[in-house]
N, C-alpha and C positions, 0 to 999 in steps of 0.2 A: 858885563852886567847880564842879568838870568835873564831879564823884561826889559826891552828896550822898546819906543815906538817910532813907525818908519816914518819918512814924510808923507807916504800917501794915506796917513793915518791911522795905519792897520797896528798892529801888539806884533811883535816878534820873541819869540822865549829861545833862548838860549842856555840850556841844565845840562849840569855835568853832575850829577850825584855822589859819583864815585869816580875814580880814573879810569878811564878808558870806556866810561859807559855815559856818548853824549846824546843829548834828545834836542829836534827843534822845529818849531811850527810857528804858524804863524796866524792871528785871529784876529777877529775883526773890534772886539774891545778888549778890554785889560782886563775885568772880569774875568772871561773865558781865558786869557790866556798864566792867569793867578793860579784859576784850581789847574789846570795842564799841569803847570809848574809841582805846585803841590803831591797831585798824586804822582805823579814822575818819581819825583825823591821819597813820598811813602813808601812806594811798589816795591824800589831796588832795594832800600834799607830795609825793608822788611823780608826778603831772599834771604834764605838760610846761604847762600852762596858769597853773600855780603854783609850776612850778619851771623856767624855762624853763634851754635850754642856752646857753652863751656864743655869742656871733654867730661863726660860722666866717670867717674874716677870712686866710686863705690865699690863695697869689697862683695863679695858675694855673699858672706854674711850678712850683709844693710840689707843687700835683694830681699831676704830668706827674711828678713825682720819688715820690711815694705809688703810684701806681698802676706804674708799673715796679718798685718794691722788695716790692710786693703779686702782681703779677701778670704783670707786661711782660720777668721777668728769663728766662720759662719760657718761650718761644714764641720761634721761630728767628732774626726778624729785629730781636727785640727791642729791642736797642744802636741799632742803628740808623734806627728807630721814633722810642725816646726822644727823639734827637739831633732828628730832623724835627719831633716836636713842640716841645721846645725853641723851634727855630728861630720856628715855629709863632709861641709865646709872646713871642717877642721883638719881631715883625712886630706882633701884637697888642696891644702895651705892657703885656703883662702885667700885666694888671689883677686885680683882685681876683676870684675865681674866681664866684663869686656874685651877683657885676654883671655877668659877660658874658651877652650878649644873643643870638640870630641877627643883629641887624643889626650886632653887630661882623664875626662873619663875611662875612657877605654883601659889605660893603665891601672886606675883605681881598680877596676873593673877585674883586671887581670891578678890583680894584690888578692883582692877577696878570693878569687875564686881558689889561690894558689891557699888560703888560710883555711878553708874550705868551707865558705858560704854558699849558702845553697841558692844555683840561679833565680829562684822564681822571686828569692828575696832581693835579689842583686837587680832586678826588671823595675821591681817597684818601689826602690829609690831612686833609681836614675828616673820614674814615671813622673814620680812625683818633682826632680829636681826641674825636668822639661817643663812641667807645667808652671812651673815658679814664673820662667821666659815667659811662657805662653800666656798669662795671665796680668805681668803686668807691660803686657808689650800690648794687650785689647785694653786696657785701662789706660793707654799713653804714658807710661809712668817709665817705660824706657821706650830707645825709638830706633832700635838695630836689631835683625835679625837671629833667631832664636840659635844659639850657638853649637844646641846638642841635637840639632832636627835632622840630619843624616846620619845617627848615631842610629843603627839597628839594637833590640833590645834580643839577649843571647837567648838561642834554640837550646830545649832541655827537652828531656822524657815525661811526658806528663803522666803524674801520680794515679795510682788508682785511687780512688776515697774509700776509705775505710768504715766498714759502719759495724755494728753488732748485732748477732743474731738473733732467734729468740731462743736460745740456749744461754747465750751470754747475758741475756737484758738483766734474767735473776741473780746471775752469779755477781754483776752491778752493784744491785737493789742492797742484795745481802751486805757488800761489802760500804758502801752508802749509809746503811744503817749500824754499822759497829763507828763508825766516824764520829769524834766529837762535836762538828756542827750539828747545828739543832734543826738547820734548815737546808741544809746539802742534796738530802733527796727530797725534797719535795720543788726545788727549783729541777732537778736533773729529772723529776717527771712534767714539769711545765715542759720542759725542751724536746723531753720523747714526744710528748703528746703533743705539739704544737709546732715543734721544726723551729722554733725560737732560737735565735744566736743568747750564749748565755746570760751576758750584760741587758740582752732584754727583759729575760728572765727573773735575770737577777734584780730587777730595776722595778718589779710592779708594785704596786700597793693596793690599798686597799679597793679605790676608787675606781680601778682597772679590771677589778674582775664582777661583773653582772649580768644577771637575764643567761645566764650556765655559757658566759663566752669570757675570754681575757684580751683587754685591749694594750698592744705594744703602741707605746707613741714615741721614747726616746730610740730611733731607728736610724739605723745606718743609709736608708734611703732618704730618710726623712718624712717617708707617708706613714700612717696612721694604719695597722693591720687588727684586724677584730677575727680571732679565731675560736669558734667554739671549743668547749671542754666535756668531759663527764660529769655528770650531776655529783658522784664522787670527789672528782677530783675540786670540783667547786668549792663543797662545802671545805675542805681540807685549808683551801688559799682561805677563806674568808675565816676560817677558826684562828690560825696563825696570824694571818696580817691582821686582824681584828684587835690580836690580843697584844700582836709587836711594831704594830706597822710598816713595818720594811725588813725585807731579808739585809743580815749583814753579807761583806763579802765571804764567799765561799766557793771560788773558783780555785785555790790552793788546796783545800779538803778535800776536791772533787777530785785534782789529779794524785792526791794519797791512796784516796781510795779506788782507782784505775788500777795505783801501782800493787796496793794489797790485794785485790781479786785475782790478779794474774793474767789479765787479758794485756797482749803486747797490741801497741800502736803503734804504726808508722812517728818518727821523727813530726811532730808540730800539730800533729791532728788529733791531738787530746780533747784542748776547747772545744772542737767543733766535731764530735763524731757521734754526739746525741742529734744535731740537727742531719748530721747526712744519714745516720742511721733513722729519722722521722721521713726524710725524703726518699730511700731505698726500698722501706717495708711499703710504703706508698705507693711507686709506682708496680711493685713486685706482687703487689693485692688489683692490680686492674686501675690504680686512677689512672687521671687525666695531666699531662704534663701541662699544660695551662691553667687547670687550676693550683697544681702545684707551684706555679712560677709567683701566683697571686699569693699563697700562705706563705710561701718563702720569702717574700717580697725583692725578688729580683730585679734590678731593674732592664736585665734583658732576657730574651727567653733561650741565647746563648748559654748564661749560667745553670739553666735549668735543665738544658738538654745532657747535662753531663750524666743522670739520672736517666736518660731515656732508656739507653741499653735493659735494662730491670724489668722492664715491660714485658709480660706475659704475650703480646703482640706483637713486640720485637724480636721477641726469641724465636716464637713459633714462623714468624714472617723468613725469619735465617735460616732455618729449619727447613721450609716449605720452597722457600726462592731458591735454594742453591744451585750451582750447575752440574753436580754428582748427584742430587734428589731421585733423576727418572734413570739411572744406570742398577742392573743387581752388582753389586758391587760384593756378593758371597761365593760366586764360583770362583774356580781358576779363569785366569784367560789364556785362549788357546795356543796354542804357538804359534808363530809367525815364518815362514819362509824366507831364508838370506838371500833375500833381493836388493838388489843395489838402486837406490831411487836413480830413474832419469835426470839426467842435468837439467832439461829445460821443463824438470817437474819440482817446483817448491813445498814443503811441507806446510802444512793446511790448503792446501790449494787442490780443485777437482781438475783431476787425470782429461784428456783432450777425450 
């Protein structure tokens, strides 16, 4: 029996909850010796060690499908996140989320690159598959350690960015305006003149442009950026959007008329070499990398410093700091006599 009482009147408890796990005391009413009893057997049966949970036996796909109805539905590129990890999951045979390894990755990994995808796209799908972990493992929604978190993301050469000169801006313009869109240049001069990613561009209406400034609010950072215009270019958005209210899409137009100019781009930096071409002529005219990180709206001023180099203060700082600067570096130099350095003299080192 759990509660027995002694003869000297006292409560005795006697629990065994489970096998091999007994408890016993002994109190002075039955009362006190009830809840003993009670919490006793709540505490153990409540032990993940004595009550374990079902094996999680989800495929990696449910994850990819949990963790967007959790989390991935709130953040801009969301949809189309999902959609890549998907894909992700499909390449990977979609296994059971709690057998995948690093070295299933790393194979995938090695497939691509053998197919020849380019690393920096190969980093941010595995980025994004880890935070899948990462995200619903802070949510409780699974409760074992993140399976890809020693998995290093692969070293590549990082690209120069590409932007355009002001030779090339007209040779653009021209070819922009032979385009059968109606609204192709005048989004691809929001993007010179503002450093705008194009979809922001492309997303303004009417309501967005006032007081000679244009307000991005559907933003990849998600904050709200108010960038002034030319009184020119103002009137141009408010003529169009007044009379159509929203650009169609025209980011296919744009890379026609790239390709009828004749200007070559690097492989992927189509889309985006109006805005690095806004941030290049930027700092290369004397701004401020700080303020530029704000029009950009960066959210670290890591992304922005990639632009530092342009700087008119940069260059001359390279120029001026080097360690050939104070040498005449225009004569011959003289010759030197075949002298044998001393053994117990090292070069850079002063002679005793």
């Amino acid at each position: 029996m759990a509660i027995e009482q002694l003869p000297d009147g006292r409560w005795k408890v006697d629990v065994e909850p489970v096998k091999g796990k007994r408890f016993r005391k002994t109190f002075k009413t039955k009362a006190e010796a009830m809840r003993f009893e009670s919490t006793k057997r709540a505490s153990v049966i409540n032990q993940k060690d004595w009550n374990p949970k079902p094996k999680d036996r989800r495929k990696l796909s449910e994850l990819v499908d949990r963790w967007y109805a959790l989390h991935g539905h709130s953040i801009t590129s969301g949809l189309r996140r999902k959609n890549t990890l998907l894909l992700m999951c499909q390449r990977l045979g979609d296994p059971e989320a709690t057998k995948l390894t690093g070295a299933h990755l790393v194979e995938l990994r090695r497939k691509e690159l053998e197919s020849g995808a380019v690393p920096k796209s190969i980093n941010n799908r595995f980025t994004y598959l880890k935070a899948v972990f990462n995200e619903l493992y802070r949510l409780g929604d699974i409760d074992y350690a993140n399976p890809l978190a020693k998995v290093k993301p692969l070293k590549f050469q990082e690209r120069q960015l590409s932007y355009l000169s002001i030779k090339q801006i007209p040779q653009l313009i021209e070819a922009l305006d032979a385009s059968r869109s109606r609204c192709v240049r005048l989004v691809a001069e929001v993007c010179l003149a503002t450093g705008a990613r194009w979809s922001e561009a492309e997303g303004l209406t009417l309501q967005h442009v006032r007081n000679q400034t244009v307000i991005f609010t559907n933003t990849k950072s998600k904050r709200l950026r108010v960038i002034p215009v030319s009184k020119k270019l103002e009137k141009r958005l408010l003529d169009y959007l007044g009379e159509h209210q929203r650009f169609t899409s025209c980011s296919r137009a744009f890379r026609i008329a790239v390709e009828h100019s004749g200007i070559v781009l690097p492989r992927g930096q189509c889309s985006h070499v109006l805005r690095h071409t806004f941030a290049s002529h930027f700092m290369m005219n004397g701004g401020n990398i700080l303020t530029l990180k704000e029009i950009l709206g960066h959210a670290s001023l890591t992304m922005t410093m990639r632009y530092a180099h342009l700087s008119p203060a940069h260059l001359r700082d390279a120029l001026r700091l080097n360690p050939l600067d104070g040498f005449d570096t225009s004569s011959t130099p003289p010759k030197r006599a075949n002298k044998k350095t001393p053994k117990n003299q090292s070069l850079g080192a002063s002679a005793p």
